[in-house]
C-alpha positions in Angstrom: -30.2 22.4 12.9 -30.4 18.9 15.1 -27.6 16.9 15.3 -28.7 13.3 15.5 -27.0 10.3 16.1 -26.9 7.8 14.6 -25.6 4.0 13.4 -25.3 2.9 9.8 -26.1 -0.4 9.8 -26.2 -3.9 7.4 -27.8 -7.1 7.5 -27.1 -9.7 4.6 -26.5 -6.4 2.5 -30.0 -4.5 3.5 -28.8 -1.6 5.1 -30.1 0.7 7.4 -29.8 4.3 9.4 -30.2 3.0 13.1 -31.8 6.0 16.0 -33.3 6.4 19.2 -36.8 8.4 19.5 -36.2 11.9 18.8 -39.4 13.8 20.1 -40.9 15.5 17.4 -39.2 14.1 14.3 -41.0 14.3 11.3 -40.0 10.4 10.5 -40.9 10.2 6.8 -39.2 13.0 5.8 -36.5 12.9 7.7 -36.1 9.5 6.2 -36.4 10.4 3.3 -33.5 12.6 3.0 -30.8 10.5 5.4 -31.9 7.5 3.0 -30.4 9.5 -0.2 -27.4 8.0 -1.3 -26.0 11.2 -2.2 -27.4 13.8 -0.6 -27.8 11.9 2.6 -26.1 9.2 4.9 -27.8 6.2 2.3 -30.2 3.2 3.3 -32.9 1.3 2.3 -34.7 2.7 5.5 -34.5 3.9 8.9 -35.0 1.9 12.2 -35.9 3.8 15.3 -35.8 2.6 18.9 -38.5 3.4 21.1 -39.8 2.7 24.6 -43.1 -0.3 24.7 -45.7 -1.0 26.6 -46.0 -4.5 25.4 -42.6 -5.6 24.9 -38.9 -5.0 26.2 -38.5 -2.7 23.3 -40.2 -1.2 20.3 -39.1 -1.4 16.8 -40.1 1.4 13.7 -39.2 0.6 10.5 -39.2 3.7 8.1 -39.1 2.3 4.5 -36.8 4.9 2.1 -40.0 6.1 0.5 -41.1 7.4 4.4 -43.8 4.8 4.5 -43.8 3.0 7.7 -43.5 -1.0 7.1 -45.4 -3.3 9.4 -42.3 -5.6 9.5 -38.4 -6.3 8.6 -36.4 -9.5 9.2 -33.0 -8.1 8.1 -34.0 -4.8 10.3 -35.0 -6.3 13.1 -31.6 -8.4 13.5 -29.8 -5.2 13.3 -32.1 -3.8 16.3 -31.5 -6.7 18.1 -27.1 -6.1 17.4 -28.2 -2.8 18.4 -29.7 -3.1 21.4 -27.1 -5.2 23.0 -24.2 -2.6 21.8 -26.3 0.1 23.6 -27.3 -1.5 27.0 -25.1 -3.3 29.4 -27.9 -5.6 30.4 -29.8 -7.3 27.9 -31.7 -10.6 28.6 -29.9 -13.8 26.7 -33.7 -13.2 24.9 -36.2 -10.2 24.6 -38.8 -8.8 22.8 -39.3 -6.3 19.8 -42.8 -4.6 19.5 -43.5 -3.8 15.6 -46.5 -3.5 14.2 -46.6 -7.0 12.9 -47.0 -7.9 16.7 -43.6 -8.6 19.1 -40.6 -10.7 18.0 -38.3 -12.2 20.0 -34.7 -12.1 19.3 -31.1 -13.6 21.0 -27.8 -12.1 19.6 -24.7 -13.8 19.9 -21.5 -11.1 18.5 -22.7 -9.7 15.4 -25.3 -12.4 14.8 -28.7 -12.2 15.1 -31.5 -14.8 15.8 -35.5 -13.1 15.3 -38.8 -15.0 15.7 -41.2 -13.7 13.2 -44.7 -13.7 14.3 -46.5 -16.5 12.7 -47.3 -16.5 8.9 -51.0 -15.8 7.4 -53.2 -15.9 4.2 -51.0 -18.4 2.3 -52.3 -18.4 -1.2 -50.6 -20.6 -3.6 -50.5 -21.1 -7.3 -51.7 -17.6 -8.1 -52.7 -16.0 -12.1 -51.4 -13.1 -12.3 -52.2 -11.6 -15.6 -49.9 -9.3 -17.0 -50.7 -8.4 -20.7 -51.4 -11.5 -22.5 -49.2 -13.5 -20.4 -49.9 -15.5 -17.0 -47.3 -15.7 -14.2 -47.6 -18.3 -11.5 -47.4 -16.6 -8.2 -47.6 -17.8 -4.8 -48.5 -14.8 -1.8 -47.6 -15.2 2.2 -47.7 -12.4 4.7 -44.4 -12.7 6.7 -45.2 -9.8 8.6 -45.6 -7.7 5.1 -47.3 -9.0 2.1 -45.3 -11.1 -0.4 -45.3 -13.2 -3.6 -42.7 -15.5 -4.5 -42.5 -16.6 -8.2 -40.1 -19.4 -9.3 -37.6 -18.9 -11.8 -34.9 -20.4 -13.8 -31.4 -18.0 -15.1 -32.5 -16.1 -11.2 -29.0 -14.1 -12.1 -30.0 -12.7 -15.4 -33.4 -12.3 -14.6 -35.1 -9.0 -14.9 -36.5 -8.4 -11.7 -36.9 -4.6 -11.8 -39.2 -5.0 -14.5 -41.5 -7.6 -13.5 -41.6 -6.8 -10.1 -42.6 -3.3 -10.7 -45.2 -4.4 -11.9 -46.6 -7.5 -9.9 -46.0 -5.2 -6.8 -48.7 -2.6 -8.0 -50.9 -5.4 -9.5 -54.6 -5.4 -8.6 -54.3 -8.9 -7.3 -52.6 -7.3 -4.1 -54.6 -4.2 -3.9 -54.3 -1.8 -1.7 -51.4 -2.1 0.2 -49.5 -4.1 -3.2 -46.9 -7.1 -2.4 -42.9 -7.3 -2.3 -41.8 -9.2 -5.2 -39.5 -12.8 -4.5 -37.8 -14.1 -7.4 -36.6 -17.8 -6.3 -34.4 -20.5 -8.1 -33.8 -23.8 -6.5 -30.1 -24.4 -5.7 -30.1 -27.6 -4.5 -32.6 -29.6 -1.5 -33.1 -27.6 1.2 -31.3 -24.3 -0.6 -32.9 -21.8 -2.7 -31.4 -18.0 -4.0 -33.4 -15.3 -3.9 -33.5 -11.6 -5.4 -36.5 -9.3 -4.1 -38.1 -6.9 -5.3 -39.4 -4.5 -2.1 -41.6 -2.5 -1.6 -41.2 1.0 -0.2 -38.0 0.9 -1.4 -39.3 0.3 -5.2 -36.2 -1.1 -6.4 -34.1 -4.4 -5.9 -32.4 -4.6 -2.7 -29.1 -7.0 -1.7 -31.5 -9.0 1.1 -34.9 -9.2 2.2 -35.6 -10.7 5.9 -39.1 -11.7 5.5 -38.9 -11.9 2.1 -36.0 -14.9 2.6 -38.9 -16.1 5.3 -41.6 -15.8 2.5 -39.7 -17.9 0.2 -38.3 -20.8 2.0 -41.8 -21.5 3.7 -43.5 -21.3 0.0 -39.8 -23.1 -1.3 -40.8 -26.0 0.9 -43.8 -26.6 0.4 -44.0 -26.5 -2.7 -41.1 -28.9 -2.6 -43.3 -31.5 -0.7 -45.4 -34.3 -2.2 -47.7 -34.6 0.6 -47.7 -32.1 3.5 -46.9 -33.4 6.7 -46.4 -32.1 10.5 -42.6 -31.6 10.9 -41.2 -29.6 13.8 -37.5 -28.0 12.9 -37.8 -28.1 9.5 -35.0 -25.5 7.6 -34.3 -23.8 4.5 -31.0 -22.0 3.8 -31.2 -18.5 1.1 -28.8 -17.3 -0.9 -29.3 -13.5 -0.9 -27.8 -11.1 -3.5 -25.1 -10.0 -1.7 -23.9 -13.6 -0.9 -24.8 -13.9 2.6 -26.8 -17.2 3.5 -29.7 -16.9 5.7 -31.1 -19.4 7.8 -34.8 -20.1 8.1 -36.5 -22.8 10.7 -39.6 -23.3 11.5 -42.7 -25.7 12.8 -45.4 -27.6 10.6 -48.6 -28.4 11.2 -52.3 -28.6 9.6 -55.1 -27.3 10.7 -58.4 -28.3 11.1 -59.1 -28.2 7.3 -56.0 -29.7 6.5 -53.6 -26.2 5.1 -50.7 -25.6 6.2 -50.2 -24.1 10.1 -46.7 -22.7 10.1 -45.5 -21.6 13.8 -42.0 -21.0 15.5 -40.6 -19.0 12.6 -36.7 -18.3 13.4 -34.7 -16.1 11.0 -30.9 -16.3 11.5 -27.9 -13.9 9.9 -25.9 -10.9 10.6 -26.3 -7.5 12.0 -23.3 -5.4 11.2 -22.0 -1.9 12.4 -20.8 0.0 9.1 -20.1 3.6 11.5 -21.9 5.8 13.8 -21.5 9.4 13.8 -24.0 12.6 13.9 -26.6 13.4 11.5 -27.0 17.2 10.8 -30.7 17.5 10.3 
């Protein structure tokens, strides 16, 4: 038996089992057992700090399932809460290796600041066939794939149904798509309830998910797309918590959207810490 330590921790509701690199750990199926929420500690994954080569540190994210993800905003703030608990020097900024490329994050208290590396393959206004019905879609890799599809009645909506089944759909073959389900609050405010993947259920926040959908949230919202610098977007999560989401604007040489300087700001929360007996 391994003891292994460990924090439990939450960002915006997404929680998490943080570790250093244990040599040798079977990661998937050690996550998969400490994610169980009751035959284990409970999380939607596990985070593990590692040494990098290319950055100040290196980030793994371990979804609940044991696949590894390539990216996580919500995961990557509580790293970056992490990392400054643990070390008595930590640069007012530094860098997260993951294999969506390397972040950099600052951390003030329990709040978190990440830059997300830039967003890619922005498709909007999607058909995605389901049965004899067509939903309007719109995809964005944040880091991980996803599609956000505008709603009205977000609160009531059923969002374990639907995106079961848009997440598997052959549209986003073969690595599938986390599913965003976004209402309009008010300008420059949107709610949001995601579907993830890895996870395959509904979860209280998604980082890059809240990233996905104010990007696609704003502009969607604009008449004619212009080069902005600082433009933001505030997220109502499912727990409550409000994410914030800046970012720069620009268009390429064929005129689409060139979206740069992605900033993702909210909590990063110790729940406890103890010793995992693996």
């Amino acid at each position: 038996m391994k003891k292994i330590p460990f924090f439990k921790m939450q960002g915006a509701g997404n929680d998490f089992v943080v570790i250093d690199d244990v040599p040798g750990l079977d990661l998937p199926a050690f996550t998969q057992k400490v994610c169980d929420r009751h035959m284990g500690i409970g999380a939607d994954g596990v985070l593990v700090l590692e040494e990098s080569k290319k950055a100040d540190y290196r980030m793994r994210i371990i979804n609940a399932d044991g696949s590894e993800a390539e990216m996580c905003g919500n995961g990557a703030r509580c790293m970056a809460v992490y990392i400054r608990q643990k070390f008595a020097v930590v640069p007012e900024e530094f860098g997260m290796e993951t294999l969506a490329g390397v972040i950099r994050a600052r951390v003030e208290e329990d709040t978190a600041s990440v830059r997300l590396s830039d967003p890619r393959d922005y498709r909007p206004d999607l058909e995605i066939k389901i049965g004899g019905n067509v939903v309007v879609g719109h995809f964005i890799n944040t880091g991980v794939p996803h599609t956000v599809i505008f709603v009205q009645g977000l609160q009531e909506f059923d969002v374990g149904g639907l995106g079961r089944i848009v997440r598997q759909h052959h549209l986003f073959a073969p690595k599938g798509t986390n599913v965003n389900f976004v209402e309009k609050v008010r300008d420059g405010v949107v709610a949001l309830r995601t579907y993830e993947r890895g996870v395959e259920a509904e979860t209280l926040a998604c980082g890059t998910g809240s990233v996905a959908s104010a990007l696609i949230g704003y502009l969607q919202g604009q008449k004619k797309i212009e080069p902005t610098d600082g433009a933001s977007i505030r997220v109502v999560t499912k727990s409550g918590e409000v994410l914030e989401v800046s970012f720069d604007l620009d268009l390429d040489d064929k005129g689409r959207p060139a979206i740069t300087n992605v900033w993702l700001k909210g909590s990063g929360k110790v729940i406890c810490k103890g010793e995992y007996y693996y």
